[in-house]
C-alpha positions as a printed NumPy array, in Angstrom:
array([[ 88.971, 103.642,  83.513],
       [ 91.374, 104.883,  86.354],
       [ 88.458, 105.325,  88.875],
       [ 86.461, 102.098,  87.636],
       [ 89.253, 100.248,  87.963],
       [ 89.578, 100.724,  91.905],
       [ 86.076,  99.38 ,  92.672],
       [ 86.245,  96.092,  93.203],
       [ 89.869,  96.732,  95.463],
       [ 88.077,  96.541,  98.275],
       [ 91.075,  95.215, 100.502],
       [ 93.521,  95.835, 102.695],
       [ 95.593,  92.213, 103.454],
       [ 98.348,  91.728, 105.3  ],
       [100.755,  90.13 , 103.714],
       [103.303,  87.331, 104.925],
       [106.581,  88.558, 103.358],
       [110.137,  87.709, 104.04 ],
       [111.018,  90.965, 102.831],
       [110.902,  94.025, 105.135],
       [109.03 ,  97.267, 104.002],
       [107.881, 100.336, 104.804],
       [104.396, 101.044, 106.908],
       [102.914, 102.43 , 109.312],
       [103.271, 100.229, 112.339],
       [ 99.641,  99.846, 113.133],
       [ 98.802,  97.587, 110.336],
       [100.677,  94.681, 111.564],
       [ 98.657,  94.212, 114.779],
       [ 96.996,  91.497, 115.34 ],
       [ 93.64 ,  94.076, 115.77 ],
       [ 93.723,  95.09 , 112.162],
       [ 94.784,  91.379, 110.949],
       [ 92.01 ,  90.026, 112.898],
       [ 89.235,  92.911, 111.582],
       [ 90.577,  91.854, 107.918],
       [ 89.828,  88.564, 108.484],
       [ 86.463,  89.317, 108.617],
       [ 86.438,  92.145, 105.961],
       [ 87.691,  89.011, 103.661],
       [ 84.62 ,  86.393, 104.279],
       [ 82.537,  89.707, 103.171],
       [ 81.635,  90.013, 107.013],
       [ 81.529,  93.979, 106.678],
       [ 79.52 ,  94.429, 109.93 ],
       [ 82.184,  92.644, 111.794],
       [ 84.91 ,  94.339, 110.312],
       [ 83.244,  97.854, 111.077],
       [ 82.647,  97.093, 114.212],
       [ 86.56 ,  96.2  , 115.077],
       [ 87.693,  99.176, 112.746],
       [ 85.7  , 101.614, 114.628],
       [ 87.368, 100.031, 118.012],
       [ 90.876, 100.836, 116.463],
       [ 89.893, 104.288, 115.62 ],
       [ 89.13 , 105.371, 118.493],
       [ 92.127, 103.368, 120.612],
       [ 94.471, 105.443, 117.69 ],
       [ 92.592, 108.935, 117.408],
       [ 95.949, 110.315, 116.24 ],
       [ 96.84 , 108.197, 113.246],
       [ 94.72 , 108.905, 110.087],
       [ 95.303, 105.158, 109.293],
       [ 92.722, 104.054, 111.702],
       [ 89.759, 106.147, 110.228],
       [ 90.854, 104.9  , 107.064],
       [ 90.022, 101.45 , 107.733],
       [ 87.113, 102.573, 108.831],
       [ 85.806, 104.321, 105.671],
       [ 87.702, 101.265, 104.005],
       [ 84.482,  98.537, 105.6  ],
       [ 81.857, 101.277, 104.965],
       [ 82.362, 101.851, 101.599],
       [ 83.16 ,  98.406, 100.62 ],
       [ 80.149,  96.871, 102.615],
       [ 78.234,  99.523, 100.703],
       [ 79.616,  98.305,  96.819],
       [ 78.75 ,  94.997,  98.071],
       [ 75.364,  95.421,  98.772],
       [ 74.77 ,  96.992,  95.073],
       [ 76.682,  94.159,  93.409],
       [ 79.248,  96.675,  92.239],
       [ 82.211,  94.737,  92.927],
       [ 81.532,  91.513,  90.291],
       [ 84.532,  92.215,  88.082],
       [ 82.877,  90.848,  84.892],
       [ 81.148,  94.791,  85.421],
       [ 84.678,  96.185,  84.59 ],
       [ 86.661,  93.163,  82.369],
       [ 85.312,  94.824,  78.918],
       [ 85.471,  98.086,  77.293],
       [ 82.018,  98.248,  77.605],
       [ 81.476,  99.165,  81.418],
       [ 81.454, 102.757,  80.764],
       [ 78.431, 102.745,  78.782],
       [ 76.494, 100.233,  80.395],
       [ 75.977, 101.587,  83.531],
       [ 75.174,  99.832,  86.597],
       [ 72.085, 100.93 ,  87.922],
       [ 72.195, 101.513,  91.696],
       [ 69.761, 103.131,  94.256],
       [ 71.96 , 105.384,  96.487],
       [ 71.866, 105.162, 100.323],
       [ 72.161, 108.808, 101.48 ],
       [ 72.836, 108.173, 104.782],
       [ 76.178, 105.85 , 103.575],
       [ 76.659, 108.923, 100.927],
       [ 76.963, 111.153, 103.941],
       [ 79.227, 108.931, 105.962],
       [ 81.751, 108.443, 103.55 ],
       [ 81.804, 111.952, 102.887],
       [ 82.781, 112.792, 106.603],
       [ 84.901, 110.332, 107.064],
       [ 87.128, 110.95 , 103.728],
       [ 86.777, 114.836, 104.615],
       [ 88.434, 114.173, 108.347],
       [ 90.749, 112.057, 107.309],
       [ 92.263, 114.472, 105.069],
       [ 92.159, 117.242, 107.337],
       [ 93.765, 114.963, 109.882],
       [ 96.606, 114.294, 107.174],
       [ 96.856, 118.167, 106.19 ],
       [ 97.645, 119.073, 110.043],
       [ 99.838, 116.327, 109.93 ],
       [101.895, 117.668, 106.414],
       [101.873, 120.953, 107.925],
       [104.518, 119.979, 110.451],
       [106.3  , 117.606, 108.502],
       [105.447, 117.6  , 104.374],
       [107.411, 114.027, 104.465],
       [104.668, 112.596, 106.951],
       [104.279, 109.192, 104.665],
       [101.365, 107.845, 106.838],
       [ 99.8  , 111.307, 106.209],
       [100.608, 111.276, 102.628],
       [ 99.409, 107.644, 102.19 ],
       [ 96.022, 107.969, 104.685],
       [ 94.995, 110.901, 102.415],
       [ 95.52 , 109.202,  99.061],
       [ 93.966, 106.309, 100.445],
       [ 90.882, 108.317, 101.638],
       [ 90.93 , 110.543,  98.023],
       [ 90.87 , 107.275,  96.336],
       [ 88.116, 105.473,  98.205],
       [ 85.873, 108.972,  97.993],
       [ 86.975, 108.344,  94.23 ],
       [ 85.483, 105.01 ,  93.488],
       [ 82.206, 106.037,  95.411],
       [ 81.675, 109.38 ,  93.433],
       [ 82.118, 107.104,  89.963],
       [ 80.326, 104.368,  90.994],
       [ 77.395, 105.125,  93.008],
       [ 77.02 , 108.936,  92.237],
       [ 78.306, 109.451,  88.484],
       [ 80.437, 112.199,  88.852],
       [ 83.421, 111.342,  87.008],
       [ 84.761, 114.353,  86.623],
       [ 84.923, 114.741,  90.812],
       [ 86.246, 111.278,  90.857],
       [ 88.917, 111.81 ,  88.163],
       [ 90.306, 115.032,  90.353],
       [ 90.512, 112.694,  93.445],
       [ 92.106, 109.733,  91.895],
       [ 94.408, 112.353,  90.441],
       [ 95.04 , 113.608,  93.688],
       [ 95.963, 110.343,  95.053],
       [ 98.165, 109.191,  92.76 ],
       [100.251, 112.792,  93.5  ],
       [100.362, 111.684,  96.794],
       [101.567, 108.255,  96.075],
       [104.219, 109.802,  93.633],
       [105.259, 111.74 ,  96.963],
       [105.56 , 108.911,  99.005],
       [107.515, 106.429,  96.716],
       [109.944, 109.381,  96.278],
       [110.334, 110.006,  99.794],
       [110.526, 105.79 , 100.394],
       [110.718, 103.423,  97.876],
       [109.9  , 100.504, 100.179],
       [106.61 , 101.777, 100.83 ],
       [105.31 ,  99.222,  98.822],
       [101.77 ,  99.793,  99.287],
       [101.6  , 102.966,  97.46 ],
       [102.3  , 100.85 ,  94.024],
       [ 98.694, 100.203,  94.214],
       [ 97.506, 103.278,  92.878],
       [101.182, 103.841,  90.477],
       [100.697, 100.359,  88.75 ],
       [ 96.648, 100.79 ,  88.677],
       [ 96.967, 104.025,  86.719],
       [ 99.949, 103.164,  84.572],
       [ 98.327, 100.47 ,  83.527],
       [ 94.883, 102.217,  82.516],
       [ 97.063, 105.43 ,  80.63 ],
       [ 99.227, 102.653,  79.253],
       [ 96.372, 101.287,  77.46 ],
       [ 93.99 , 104.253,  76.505],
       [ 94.051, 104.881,  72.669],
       [ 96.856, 106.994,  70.855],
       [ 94.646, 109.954,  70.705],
       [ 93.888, 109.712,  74.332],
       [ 97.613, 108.958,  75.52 ],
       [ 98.534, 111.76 ,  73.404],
       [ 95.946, 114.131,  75.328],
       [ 97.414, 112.11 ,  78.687],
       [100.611, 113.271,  77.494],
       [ 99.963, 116.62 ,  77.951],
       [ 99.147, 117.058,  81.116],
       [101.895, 115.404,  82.383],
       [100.392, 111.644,  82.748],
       [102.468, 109.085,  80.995],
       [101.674, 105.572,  81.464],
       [103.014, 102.144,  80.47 ],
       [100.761,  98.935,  80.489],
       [104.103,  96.807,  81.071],
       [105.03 ,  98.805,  83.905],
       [101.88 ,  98.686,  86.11 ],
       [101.748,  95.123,  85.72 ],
       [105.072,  94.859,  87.068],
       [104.212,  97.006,  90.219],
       [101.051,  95.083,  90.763],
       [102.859,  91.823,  91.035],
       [105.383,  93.253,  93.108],
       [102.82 ,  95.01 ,  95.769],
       [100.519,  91.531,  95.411],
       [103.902,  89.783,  96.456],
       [105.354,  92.325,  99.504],
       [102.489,  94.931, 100.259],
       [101.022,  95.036, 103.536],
       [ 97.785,  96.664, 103.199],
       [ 97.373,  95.983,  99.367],
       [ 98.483,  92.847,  98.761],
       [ 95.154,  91.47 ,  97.674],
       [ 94.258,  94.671,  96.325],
       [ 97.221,  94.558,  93.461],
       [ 96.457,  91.009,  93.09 ],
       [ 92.882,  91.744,  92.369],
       [ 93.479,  94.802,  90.172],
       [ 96.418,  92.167,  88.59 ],
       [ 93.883,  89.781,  87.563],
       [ 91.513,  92.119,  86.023],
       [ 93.949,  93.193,  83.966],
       [ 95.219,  90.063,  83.072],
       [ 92.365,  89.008,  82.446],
       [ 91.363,  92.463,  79.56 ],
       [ 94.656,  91.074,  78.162],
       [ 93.305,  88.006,  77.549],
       [ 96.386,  86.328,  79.654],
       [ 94.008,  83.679,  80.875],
       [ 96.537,  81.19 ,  82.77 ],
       [ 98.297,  83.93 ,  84.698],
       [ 95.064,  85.778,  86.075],
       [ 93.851,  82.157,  86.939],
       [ 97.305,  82.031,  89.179],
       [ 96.36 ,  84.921,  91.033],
       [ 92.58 ,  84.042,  91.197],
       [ 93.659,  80.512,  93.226],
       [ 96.279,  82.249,  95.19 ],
       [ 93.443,  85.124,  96.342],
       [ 90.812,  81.834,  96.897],
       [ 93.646,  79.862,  98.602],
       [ 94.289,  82.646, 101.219],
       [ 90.79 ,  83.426, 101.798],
       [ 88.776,  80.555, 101.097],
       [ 85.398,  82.038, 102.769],
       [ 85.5  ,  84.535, 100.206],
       [ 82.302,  84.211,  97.899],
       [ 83.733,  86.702,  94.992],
       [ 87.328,  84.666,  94.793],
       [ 85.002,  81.736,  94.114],
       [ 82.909,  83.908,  92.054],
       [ 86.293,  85.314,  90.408],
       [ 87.801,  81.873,  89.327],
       [ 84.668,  80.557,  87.758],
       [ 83.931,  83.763,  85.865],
       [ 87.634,  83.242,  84.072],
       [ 87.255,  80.146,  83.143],
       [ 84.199,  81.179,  81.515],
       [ 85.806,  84.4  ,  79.425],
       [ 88.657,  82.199,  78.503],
       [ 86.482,  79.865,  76.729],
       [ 86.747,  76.153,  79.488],
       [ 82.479,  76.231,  79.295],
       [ 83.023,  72.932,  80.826],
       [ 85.104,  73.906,  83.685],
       [ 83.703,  76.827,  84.434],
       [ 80.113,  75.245,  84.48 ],
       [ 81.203,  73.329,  87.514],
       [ 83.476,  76.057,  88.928],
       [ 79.732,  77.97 ,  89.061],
       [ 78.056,  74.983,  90.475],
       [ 81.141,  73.986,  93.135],
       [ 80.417,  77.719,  94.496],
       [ 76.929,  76.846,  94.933],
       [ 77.246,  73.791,  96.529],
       [ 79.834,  75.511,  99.054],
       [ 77.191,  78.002,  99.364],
       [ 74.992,  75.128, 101.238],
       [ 77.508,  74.598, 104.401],
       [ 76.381,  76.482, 107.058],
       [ 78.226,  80.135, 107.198],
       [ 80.801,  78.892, 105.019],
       [ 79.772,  82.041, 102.92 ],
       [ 78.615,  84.545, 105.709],
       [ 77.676,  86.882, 102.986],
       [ 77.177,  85.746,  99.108],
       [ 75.234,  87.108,  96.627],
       [ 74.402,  83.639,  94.682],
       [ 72.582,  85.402,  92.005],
       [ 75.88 ,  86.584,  90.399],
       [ 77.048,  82.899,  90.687],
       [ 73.42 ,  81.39 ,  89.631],
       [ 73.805,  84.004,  86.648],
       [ 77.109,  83.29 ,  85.583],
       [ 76.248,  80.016,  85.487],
       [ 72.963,  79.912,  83.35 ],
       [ 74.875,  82.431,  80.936],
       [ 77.603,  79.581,  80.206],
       [ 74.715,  76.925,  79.788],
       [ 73.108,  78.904,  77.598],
       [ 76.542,  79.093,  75.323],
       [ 76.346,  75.556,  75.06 ],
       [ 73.147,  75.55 ,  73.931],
       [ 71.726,  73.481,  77.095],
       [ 68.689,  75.535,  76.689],
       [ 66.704,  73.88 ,  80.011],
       [ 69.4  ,  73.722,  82.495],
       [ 70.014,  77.407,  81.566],
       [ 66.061,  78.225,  81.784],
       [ 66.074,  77.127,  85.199],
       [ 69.244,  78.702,  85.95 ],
       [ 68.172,  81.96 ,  85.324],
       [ 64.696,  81.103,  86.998],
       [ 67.021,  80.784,  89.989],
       [ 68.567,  84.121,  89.426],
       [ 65.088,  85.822,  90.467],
       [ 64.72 ,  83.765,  93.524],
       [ 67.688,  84.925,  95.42 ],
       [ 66.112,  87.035,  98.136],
       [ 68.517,  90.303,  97.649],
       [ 69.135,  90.162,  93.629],
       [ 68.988,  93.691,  92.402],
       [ 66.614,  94.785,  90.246],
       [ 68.565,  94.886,  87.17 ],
       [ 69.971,  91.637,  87.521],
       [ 66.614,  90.154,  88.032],
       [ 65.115,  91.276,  85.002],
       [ 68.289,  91.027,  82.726],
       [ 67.294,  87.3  ,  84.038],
       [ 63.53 ,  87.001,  83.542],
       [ 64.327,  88.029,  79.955],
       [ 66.638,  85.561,  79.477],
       [ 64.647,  82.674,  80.855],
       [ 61.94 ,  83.842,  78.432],
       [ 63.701,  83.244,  75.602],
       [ 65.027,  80.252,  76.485],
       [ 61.334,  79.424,  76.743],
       [ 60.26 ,  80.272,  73.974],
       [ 63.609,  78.285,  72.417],
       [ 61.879,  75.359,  73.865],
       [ 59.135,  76.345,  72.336],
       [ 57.398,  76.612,  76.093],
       [ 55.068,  79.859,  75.06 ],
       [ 53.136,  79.96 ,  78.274],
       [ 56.456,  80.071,  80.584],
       [ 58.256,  82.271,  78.302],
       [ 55.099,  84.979,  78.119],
       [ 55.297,  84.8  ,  82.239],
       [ 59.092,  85.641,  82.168],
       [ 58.529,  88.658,  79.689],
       [ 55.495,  89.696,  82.022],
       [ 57.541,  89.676,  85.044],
       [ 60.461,  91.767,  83.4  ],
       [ 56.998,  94.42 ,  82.874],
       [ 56.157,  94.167,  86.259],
       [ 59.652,  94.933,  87.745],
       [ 59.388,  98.644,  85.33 ],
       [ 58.543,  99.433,  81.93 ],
       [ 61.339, 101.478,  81.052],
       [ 64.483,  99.609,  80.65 ],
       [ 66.156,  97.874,  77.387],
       [ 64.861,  94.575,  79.211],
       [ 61.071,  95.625,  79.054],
       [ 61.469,  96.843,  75.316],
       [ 62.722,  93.838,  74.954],
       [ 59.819,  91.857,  76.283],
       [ 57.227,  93.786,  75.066],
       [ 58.49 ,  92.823,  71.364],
       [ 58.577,  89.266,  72.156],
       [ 55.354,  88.953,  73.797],
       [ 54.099,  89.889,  70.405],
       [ 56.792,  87.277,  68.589],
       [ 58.772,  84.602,  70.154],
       [ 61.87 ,  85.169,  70.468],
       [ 64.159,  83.03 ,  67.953],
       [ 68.539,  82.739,  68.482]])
């Protein structure tokens, strides 16, 4: 849960704050404002492209290859739909796995990039172990390598040592400053997640030395989402996801309109506020939260980079709750249309615009559906699926 729960954080904001903290001085500049401006309409290319100017105008501070490694391997969770929240909101994400094809040539970037920046930071604690902008450059890069190792490649055990690793080094810092306020991040992330493992598991937590407290986290998330400077939309978004497990529906929708507010290019903050007012049960609401997006979605470059099938899905799912078996048949029609959807998606999709077909008691659109989810691969839960009802109609 520690490592999943970093992978949609894909942020590093700068926040406007009447209090004065801790940082390194090159993340106020208007450079690294302006290259987060685009990292936060999901404009990864043009947020590379500035990072990678910074890095090499700062060779010396580990901070600027960070922000580099930041765009690369958020542009890359982004292009396998691995930062839609509703992946991690239920206990359930750990055993249904997101199916992704890897990009090895990302794989190997991120690798080098997280393996100098940490040798950068090392020379750097070698002179001086009390080097925070070492200490928080290489728990930023262990973190990041983290979430990719979890999420893309599956090795949880890898990813568990890193995120470990990170949160040592975020310990560190907070001891040597408390006002570094962006390493509460990673503190309030993982006392949350040990805060609300099981007894048995807290117990084993125990052991090692890992205590955690739900309340706690919470309370260091609101505070970095309030002062940080790199990760004050990262604690707001790791906030609202677990706000949102709790079940404390009006508070995550706070943060959700204070995240869309600030960035209101943003497809996944519109994605974000619509999906919670669908889990907290406003069908009606959320039904035109979904459609709102869409319609956004039609102004030139307002959204330089959505992903409408995770809205156009969202949205035929809550249709479907309220029985308004068409409009959710053509909904997730419209799913498969989007020209990037991902595989899974599409058939999860096809199947479920079958059997709202066959619901309407449409037989000859409903077989096409469950032939389409055959064509896209036989072996998946989907195409077991289909194969059974294109020998029975499906009935709800």
């Amino acid at each position: 849960m520690f490592i999943l729960s970093l992978a949609f954080l894909g942020s590093r904001a700068m926040a406007a704050t009447a209090v004065v903290v801790d940082t390194d001085p090159l993340n106020r500049t208007p450079e690294v404002r302006e290259a987060y401006d685009h990292f936060y309409i999901l404009d990864y290319a043009g947020a590379l492209q500035r990072f990678q100017k910074i890095a090499a105008d700062h060779p010396d501070d580990p901070i600027a290859k960070a922000y580099v490694l930041d765009a690369v391997l958020f542009g890359e969770l982004y292009r396998l739909d691995l930062l839609d929240t509703t992946l991690y909101a239920h206990d359930g994400f750990l055993t249904g796995r997101h199916p992704v094809q890897e990009d090895k040539q990302i794989s190997g970037q991120i690798d080098d990039l997280a393996a100098k920046i940490v040798a950068q930071s090392d020379a750097m604690l070698a002179n001086d172990p009390r080097n925070v902008t070492a200490l928080y450059a290489r728990s930023w890069a262990r973190s990041m390598k983290s979430i990719y190792l979890a999420l893309v490649q599956h090795s949880f055990i890898s990813a568990l040592h890193l995120a470990l690793e990170s949160r040592g080094d975020s310990d560190k810092i907070l001891e040597i400053d408390p006002d570094y306020i962006d390493a509460y991040l990673i503190v309030g992330v993982h006392q949350y997640v040990v805060g609300a493992l099981p007894f048995a598991f807290k117990v084993m937590a125990g052991l090692v030395g890992e205590g955690g407290s739900k309340q706690k986290g919470l309370e260091l998330l609101r505070k970095d989402g309030q002062y940080g400077v790199l990760t004050s939309v990262e604690a707001r978004t790791a906030l609202m996801l677990f706000l949102r497990r709790e079940a404390k529906y009006p508070e995550a929708a706070q943060v959700a309109r204070s995240l869309k507010e600030q960035y209101p290019r943003d497809f996944l903050f519109w994605l974000e506020s619509a999906n919670l007012l669908k889990d907290q049960g406003d069908a009606g609401q959320a039904i035109a939260a979904y459609r709102a997006t869409l319609e956004q979605a039609k102004k030139p470059a307002f959204f330089p980079n959505a992903h409408l099938e995770l809205a156009w899905y969202g949205l035929a799912d809550t249709l479907r709750g309220q029985h308004l078996v068409a409009e959710s048949a053509q909904a997730f029609e419209q799913v498969t249309l989007q020209p990037n959807v991902n595989l899974d998606l599409k058939r999860r999709a096809e199947l479920a615009a079958g059997e709202e077909y066959d619901m309407l008691h449409n037989r000859e659109r409903a077989t096409a559906e469950y032939h389409a989810v055959l064509k896209d691969g036989t072996n998946s839960a989907q195409a077991t699926e289909a194969e059974r009802f294109l020998k029975s109609p499906f009935q709800d």
